[in-house]
C-alpha positions as CSV (number, residue, x, y, z in Angstrom):
1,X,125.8,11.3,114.8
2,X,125.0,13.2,118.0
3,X,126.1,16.2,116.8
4,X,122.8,18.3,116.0
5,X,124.9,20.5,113.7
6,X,126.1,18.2,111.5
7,X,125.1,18.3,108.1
8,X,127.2,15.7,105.7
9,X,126.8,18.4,103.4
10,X,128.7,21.1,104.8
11,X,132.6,20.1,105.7
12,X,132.7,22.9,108.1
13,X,130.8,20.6,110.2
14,X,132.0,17.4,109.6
15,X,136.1,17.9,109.5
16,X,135.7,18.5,113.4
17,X,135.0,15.0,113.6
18,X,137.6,13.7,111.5
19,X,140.2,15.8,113.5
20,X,139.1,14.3,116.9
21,X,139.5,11.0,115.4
22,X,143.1,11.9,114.3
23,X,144.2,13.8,117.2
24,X,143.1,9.9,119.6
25,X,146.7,8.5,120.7
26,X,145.7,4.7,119.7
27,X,146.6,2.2,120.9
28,X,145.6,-1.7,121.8
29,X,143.0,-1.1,124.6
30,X,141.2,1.8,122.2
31,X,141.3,0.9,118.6
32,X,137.8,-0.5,119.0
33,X,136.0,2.4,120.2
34,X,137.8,4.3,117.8
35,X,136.9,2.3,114.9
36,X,133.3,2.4,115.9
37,X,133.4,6.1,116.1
38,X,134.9,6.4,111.9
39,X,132.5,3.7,111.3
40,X,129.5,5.8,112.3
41,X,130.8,8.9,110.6
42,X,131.4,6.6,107.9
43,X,128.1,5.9,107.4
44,X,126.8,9.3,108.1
45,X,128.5,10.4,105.0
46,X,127.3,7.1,103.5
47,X,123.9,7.7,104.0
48,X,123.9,11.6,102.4
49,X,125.9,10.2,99.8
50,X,123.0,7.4,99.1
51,X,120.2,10.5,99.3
52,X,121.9,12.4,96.6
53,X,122.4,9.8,94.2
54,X,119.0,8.8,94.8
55,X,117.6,11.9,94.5
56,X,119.9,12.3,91.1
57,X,118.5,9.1,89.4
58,X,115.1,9.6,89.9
59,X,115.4,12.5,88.1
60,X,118.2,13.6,86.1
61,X,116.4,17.1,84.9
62,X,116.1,18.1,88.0
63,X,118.7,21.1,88.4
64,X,118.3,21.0,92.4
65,X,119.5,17.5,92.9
66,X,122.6,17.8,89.9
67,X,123.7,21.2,92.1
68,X,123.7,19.2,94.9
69,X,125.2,15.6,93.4
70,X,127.8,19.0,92.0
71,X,128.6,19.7,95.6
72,X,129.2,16.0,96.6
73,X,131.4,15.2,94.4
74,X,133.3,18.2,93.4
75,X,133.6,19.2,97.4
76,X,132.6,16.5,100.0
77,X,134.2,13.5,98.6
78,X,137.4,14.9,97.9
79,X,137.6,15.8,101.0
80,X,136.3,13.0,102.2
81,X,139.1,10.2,100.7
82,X,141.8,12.8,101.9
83,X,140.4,12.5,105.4
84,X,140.1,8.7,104.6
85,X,143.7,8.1,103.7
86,X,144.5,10.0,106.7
87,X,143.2,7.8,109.0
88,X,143.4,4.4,107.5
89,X,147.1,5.5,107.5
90,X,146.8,6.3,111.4
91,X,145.3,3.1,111.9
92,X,148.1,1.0,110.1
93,X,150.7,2.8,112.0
94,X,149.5,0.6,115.1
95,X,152.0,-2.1,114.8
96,X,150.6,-3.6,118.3
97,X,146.8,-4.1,116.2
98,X,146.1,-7.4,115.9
99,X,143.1,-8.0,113.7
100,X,140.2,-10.0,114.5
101,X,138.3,-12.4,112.7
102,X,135.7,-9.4,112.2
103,X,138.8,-6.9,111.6
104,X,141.0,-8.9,109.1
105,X,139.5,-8.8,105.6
106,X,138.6,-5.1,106.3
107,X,143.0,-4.5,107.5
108,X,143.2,-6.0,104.1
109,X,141.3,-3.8,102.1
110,X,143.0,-1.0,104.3
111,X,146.2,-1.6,103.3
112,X,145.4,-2.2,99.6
113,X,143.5,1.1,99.6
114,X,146.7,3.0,101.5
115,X,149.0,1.8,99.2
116,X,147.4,3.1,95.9
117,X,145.9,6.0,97.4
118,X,147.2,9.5,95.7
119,X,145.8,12.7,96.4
120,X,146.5,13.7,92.9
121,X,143.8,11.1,91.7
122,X,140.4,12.6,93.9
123,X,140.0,15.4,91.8
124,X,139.7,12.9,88.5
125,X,137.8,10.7,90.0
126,X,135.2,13.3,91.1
127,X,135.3,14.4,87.3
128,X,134.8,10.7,86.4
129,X,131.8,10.9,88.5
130,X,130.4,13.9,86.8
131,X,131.2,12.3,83.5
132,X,129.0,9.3,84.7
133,X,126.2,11.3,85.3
134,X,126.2,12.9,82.4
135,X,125.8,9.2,80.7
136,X,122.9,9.1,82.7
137,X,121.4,12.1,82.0
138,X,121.5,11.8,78.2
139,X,119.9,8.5,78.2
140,X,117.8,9.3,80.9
141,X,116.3,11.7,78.7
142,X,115.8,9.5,75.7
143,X,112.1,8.6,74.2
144,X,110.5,7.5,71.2
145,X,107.5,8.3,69.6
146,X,105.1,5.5,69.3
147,X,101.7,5.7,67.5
148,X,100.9,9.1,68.7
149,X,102.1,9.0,72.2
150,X,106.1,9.3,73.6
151,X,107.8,6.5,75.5
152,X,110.7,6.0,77.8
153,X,112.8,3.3,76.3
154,X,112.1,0.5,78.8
155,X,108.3,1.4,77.8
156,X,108.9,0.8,74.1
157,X,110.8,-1.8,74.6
158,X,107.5,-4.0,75.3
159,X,106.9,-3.7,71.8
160,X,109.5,-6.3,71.2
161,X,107.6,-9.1,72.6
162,X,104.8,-8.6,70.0
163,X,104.1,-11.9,68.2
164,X,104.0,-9.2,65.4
165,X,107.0,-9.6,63.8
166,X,106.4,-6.0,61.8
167,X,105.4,-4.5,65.1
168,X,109.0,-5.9,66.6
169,X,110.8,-4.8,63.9
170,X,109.3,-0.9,64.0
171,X,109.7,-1.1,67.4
172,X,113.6,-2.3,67.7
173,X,114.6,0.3,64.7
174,X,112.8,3.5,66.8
175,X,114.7,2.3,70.1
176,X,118.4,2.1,68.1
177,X,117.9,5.0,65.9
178,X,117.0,7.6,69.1
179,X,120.7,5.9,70.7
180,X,122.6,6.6,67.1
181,X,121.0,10.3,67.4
182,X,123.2,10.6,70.7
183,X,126.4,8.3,69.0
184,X,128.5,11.3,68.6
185,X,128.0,12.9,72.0
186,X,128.0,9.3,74.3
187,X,131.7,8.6,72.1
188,X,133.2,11.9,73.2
189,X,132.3,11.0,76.5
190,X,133.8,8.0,76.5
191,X,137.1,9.0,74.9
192,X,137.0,11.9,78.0
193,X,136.9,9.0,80.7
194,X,139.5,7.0,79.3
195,X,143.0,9.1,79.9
196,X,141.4,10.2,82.8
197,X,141.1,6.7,83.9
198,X,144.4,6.1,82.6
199,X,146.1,8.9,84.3
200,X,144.5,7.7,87.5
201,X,146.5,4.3,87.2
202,X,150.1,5.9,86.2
203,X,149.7,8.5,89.4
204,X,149.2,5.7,91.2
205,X,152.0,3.8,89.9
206,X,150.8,1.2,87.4
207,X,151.6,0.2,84.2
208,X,147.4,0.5,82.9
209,X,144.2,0.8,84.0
210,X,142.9,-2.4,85.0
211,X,145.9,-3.4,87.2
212,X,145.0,-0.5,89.0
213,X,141.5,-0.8,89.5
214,X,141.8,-4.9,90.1
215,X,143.5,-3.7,93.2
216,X,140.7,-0.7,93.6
217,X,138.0,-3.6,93.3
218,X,139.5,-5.3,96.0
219,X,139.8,-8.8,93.7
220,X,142.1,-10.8,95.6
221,X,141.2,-14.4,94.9
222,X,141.7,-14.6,90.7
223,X,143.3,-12.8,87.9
224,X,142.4,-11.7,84.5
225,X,144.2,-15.0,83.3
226,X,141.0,-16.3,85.1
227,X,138.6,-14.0,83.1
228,X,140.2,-15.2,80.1
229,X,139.8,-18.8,80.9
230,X,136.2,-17.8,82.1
231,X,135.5,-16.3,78.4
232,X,137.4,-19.5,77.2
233,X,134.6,-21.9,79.0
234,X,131.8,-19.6,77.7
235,X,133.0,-19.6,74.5
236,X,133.5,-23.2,74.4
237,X,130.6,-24.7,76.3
238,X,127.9,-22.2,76.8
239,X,128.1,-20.7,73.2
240,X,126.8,-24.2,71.7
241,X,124.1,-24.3,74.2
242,X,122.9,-20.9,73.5
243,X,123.4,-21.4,69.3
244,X,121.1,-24.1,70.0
245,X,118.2,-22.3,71.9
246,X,118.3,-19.7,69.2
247,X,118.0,-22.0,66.9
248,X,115.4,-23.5,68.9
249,X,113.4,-20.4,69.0
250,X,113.7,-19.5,65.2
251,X,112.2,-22.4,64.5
252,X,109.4,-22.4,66.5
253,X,108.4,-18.6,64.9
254,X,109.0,-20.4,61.5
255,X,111.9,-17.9,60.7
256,X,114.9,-18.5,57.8
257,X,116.8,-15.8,60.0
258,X,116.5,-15.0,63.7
259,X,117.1,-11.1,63.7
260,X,117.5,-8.9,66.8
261,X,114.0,-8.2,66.9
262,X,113.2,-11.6,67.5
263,X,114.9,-12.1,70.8
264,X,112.5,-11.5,73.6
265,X,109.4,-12.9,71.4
266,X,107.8,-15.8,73.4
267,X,106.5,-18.5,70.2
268,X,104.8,-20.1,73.3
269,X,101.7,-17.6,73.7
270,X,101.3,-13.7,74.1
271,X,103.9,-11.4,76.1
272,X,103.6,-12.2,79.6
273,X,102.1,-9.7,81.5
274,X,103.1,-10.1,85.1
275,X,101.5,-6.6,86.2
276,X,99.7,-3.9,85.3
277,X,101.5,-0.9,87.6
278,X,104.7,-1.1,89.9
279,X,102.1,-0.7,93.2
280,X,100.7,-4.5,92.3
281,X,104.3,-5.3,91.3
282,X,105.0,-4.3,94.5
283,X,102.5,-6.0,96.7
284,X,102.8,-9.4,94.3
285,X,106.4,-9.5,95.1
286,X,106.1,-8.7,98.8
287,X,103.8,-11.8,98.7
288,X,106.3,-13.9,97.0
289,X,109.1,-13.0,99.4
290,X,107.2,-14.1,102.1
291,X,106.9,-17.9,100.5
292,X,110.3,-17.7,100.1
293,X,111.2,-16.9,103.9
294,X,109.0,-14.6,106.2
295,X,111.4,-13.0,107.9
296,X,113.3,-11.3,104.0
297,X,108.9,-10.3,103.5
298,X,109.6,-8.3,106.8
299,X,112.5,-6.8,105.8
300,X,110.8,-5.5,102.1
301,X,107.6,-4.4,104.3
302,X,110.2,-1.7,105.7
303,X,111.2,-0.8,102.2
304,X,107.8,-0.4,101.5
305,X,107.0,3.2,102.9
306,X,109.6,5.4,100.5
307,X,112.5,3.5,99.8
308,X,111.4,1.4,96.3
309,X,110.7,3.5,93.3
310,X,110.2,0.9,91.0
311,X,108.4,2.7,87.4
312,X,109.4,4.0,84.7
313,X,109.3,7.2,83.5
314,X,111.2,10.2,81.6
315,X,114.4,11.7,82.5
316,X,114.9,9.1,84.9
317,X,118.4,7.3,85.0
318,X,118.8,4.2,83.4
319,X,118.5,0.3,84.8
320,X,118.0,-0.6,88.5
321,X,120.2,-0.9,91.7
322,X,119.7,-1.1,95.1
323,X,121.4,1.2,97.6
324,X,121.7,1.2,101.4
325,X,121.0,3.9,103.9
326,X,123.0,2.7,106.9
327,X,121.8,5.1,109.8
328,X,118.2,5.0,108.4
329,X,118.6,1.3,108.3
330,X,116.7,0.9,104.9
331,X,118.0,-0.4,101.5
332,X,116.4,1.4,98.3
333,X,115.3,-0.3,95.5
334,X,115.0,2.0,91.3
335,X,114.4,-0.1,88.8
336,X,112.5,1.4,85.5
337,X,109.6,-1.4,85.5
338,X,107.0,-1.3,82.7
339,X,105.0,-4.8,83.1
340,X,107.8,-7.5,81.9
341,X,108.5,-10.8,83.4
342,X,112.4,-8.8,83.3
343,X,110.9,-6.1,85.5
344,X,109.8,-9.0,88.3
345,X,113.0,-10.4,88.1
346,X,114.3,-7.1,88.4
347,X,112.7,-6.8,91.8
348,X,113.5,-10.5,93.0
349,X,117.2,-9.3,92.1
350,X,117.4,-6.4,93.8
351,X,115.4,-7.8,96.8
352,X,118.5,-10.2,97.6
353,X,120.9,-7.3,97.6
354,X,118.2,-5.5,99.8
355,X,118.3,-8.6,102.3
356,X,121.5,-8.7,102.2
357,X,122.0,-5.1,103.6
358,X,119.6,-5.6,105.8
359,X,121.3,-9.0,107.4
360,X,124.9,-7.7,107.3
361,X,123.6,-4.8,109.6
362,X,124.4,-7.3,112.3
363,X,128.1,-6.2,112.0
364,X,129.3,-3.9,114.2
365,X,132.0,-2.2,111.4
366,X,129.8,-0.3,108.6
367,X,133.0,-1.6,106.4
368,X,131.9,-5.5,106.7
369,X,128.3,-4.3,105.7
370,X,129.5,-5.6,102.1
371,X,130.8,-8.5,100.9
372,X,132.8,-8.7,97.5
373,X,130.7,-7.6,95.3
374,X,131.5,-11.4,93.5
375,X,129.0,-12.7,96.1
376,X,126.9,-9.8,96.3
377,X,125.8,-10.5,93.4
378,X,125.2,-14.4,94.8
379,X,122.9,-13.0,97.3
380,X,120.5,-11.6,94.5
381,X,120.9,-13.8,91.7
382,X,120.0,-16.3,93.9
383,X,116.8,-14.7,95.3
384,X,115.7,-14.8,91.7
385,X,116.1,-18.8,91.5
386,X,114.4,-19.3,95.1
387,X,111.6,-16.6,94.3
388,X,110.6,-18.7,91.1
389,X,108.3,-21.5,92.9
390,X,106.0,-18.7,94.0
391,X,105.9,-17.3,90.7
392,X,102.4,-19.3,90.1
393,X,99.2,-17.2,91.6
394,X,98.6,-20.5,93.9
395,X,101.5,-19.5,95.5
396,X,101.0,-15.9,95.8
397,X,102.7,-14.8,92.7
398,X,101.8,-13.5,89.0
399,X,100.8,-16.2,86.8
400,X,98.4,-19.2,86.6
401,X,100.4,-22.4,86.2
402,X,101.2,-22.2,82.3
403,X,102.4,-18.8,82.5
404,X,104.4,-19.5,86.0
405,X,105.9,-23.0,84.0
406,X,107.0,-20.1,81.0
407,X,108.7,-17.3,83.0
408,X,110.5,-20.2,85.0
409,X,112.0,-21.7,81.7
410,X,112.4,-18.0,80.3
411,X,114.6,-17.6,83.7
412,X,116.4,-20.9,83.2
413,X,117.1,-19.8,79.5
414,X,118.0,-16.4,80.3
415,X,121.3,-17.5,82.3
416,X,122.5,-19.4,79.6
417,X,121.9,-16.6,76.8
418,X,123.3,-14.5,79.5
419,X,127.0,-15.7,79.7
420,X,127.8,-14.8,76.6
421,X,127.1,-11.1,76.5
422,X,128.6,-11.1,79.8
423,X,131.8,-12.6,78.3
424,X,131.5,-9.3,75.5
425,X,131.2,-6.9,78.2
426,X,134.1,-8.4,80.3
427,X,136.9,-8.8,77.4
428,X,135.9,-5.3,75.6
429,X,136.9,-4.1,78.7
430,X,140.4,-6.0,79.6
431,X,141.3,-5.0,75.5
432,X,140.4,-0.9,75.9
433,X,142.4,-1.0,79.0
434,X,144.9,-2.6,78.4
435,X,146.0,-3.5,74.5
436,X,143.9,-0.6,72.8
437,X,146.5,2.3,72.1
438,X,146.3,5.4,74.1
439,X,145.1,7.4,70.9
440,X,142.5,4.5,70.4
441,X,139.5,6.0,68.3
442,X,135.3,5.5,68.2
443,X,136.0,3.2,65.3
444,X,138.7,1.3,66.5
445,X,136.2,0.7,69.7
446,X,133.3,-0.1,67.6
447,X,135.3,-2.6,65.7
448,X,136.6,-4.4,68.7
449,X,132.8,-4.5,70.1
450,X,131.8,-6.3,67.0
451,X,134.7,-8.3,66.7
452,X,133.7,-9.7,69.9
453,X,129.8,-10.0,69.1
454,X,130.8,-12.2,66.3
455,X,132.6,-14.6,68.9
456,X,130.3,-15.0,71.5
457,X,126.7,-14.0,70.2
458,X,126.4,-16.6,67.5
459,X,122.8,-17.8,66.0
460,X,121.8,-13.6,65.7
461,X,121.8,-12.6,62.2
462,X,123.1,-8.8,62.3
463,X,123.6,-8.8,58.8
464,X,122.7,-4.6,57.3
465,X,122.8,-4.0,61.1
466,X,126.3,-2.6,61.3
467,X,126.4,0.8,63.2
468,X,123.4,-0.7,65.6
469,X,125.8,-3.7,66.2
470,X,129.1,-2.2,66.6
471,X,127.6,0.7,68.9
472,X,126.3,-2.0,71.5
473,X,128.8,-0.8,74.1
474,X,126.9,2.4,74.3
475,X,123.8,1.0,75.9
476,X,125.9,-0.9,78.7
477,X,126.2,1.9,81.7
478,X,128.8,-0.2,83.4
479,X,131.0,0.3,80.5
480,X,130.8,4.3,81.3
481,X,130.2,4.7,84.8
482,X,131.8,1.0,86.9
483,X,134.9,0.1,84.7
484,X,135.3,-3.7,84.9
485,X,132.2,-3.9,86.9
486,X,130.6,-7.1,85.5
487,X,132.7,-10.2,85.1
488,X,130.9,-10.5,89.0
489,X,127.3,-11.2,87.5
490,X,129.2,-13.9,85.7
491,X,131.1,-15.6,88.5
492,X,128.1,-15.2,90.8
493,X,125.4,-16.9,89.0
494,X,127.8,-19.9,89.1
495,X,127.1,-19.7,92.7
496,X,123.9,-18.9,92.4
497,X,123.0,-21.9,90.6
498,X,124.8,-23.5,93.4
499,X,122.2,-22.1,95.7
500,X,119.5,-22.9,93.4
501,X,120.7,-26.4,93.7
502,X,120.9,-27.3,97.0
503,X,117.6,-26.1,97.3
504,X,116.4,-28.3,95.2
505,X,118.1,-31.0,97.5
């Protein structure tokens, strides 16, 4: 913005600009410079929203950044979608607009968005929001004590790769007792998101929750029939596979029962150990994106003066994403890394979305800067298959060749035990919004979770394990904070492993 007295966070200075952009009398020979002009305010706002989330996650104690994340979403966004509607609904009135090739997804979105727009919603979803963070926050500030010392949970997690089986055990118990501590407070938050999410969809005119948000996620091209036959597949073709590499690995630790503390043991040799700090995770994975394609190792280098924050520590949000900063021109990488093979494919992950931003900038429109998020999540699942050649030291990466042969076969058997959690997630999801009754309870919720454990995750023997089991849905942040947010990983790696394929070719 050219405006030197704009500040995103202050709507004094930023309606002035929505009102010129209402007041333009459009018409065929403008709508371009015009669109241009929202775009860029667009992503002005954008880029302060990006800051205050990141500022948020890195540190959800820190009273500063929730006052201002306060301010964002209890003031600015409102706001913000009310000025949206406003002018998406401006832009639709021109009857003699006819898209372009660059234009016509983007009308499409536009008219979806229009149409199930209600003011009545903005103030719910900005409590939503607040309700999300607040997910954050309390597991943010979860830690265990271990031998002495206090860990973050990614850090005691490393204890489950011990070839200790006692050590695993300990280890596993400390990590689900400190979320059953928090069981009563994370349920109440959940039952406080649901009529609000419900609400949301009757304002806008639907008969539940996910028809609504299907049309809020923009999912065009299948249906929750197709989820369904999706879970069907898993069920029926990956679920064998997966019984069998279970089975595979119990035997090789010389086990009578494979228990949850026994999943991310490698009976091959001792935990790898990729990486002794997030800087040489860094630098080790700059190296490997260069292998990969010079020109996606210039676009981390840019990354690599402030925009990764890649360790873990406490009171910092859960799990990793990558977000864009579209006038600064930078994606941002958090992850919570502790020295895990996960962590490395962590960063390969987030590096494709990163590259992705950074390519899609070639749009004029800040609105085609994302695809569906269906092939976002292409984009890095596959920079995880095409990073894993260079994970041998030879070739710039982490490991010498025994290692680099494990942590590629630890991939390759990760996708597989993958699906089927993904399939929990996914129908858990379609059944509370849908089929659960409106007065549905913690235990009815709990029972459908392990109800659907029992179909998908078989070879795991849970047995004594019931409250850690049936409380799984607690440590999955989509299912609080991006409703219906992750039958994408699913359908991507599909593609992915279409990528990885021709590659191969």
């Amino acid at each position: 913005m050219d405006d030197p007295n704009f500040d995103p966070l202050d709507w004094n200075t930023v309606h002035p600009h929505v009102d010129a952009l209402l007041t333009v009398e459009l018409d065929q020979d403008n709508v371009e410079g015009w669109l241009r002009k929202w775009s860029d305010l667009t992503a002005a706002l954008q880029e302060m929203s990006a800051q205050v989330y990141r500022d948020v996650s890195e540190n959800t104690a820190d009273a500063g950044a929730e006052a201002r994340f306060n301010l964002l979403v209890e003031e600015i966004m409102p706001k913000a979608q009310v000025a949206e509607q406003a002018l998406k609904e401006k832009l639709l009135a021109l009857e003699s607009f006819t898209p372009s090739a660059e234009t016509e997804q983007m009308m499409k979105r536009f008219r979806i968005d229009a149409a199930i727009f209600r003011e009545e919603n903005v103030p719910i979803l900005s409590n939503l929001l607040k309700l999300g963070n607040e997910y954050d926050k309390i597991v943010g500030a979860m830690t265990v004590e271990w031998e002495g010392e206090e860990e973050t949970i990614p850090q005691a997690e490393l204890h489950l790769q011990e070839p200790d089986r006692a050590v695993r055990e300990r280890a596993w118990r400390k990590i689900m007792e400190r979320y059953l501590q928090e069981r009563e407070r994370l349920n109440t938050l959940y039952l406080q998101m649901l009529p609000l999410r419900r609400q949301m969809a009757r304002n806008a005119g639907f008969d539940n929750f996910r028809e609504y948000h299907w049309q809020v996620l923009g999912r065009f091209d299948y249906t929750p029939d197709d989820c369904f036959t999706f879970h069907d597949a898993i069920e029926h073709e990956v679920v064998p596979v997966a019984r069998e590499l279970y089975a595979n690995l119990q035997g090789k630790l010389g086990l009578d029962t494979l228990r949850p503390w026994d999943l991310k043991v490698d009976p091959n040799g001792e935990p790898l150990a990729p990486f002794e700090d997030a800087g040489e995770l860094e630098a080790i994975g700059y190296r490997i994106f260069a292998q990969v394609d010079p020109v996606l190792a210039a676009h981390f280098a840019t990354m690599r003066d402030g925009y990764l924050d890649l360790a873990s520590r406490q009171n910092k949000a859960p799990g990793g994403y990558c977000n864009q900063f579209p006038v600064t021109g930078k994606p941002y990488i958090f992850m919570n890394a502790v020295g895990t093979h996960r962590d490395v494919s962590t960063l390969l992950h987030e590096g494709g979305h990163a590259f992705h931003f950074m390519e899609s900038r070639a749009q004029s429109l800040i609105w085609n800067y994302n695809a569906p998020m269906e092939f976002c999540e292409v984009a890095s699942m596959a920079m995880e298959l095409l990073s894993a050649p260079y994970l041998a030291r030879e070739q710039g990466g982490f490991y010498d060749d025994a290692d680099a042969r494990r942590a590629y076969a630890e991939q390759l058997r990760d996708i597989v035990l993958f699906l089927p959690y993904m399939a929990v997630v996914d129908a858990f999801q379609h059944w509370v919004y849908v089929e659960a009754p409106e007065d549905v309870s913690a235990d009815q919720l709990d029972a459908k979770w392990n109800e659907l454990w029992g179909r998908f995750m078989v070879g795991i023997d849970g047995s004594g394990l019931e409250d850690e089991t049936e409380t799984g849905w607690h440590r999955k942040p989509h299912i609080f904070s991006s409703p219906f947010y992750y039958v994408e990983y699913g359908l991507a790696q599909l593609g992915a492993l279409q990528v990885w394929r021709n590659a191969l070719a």
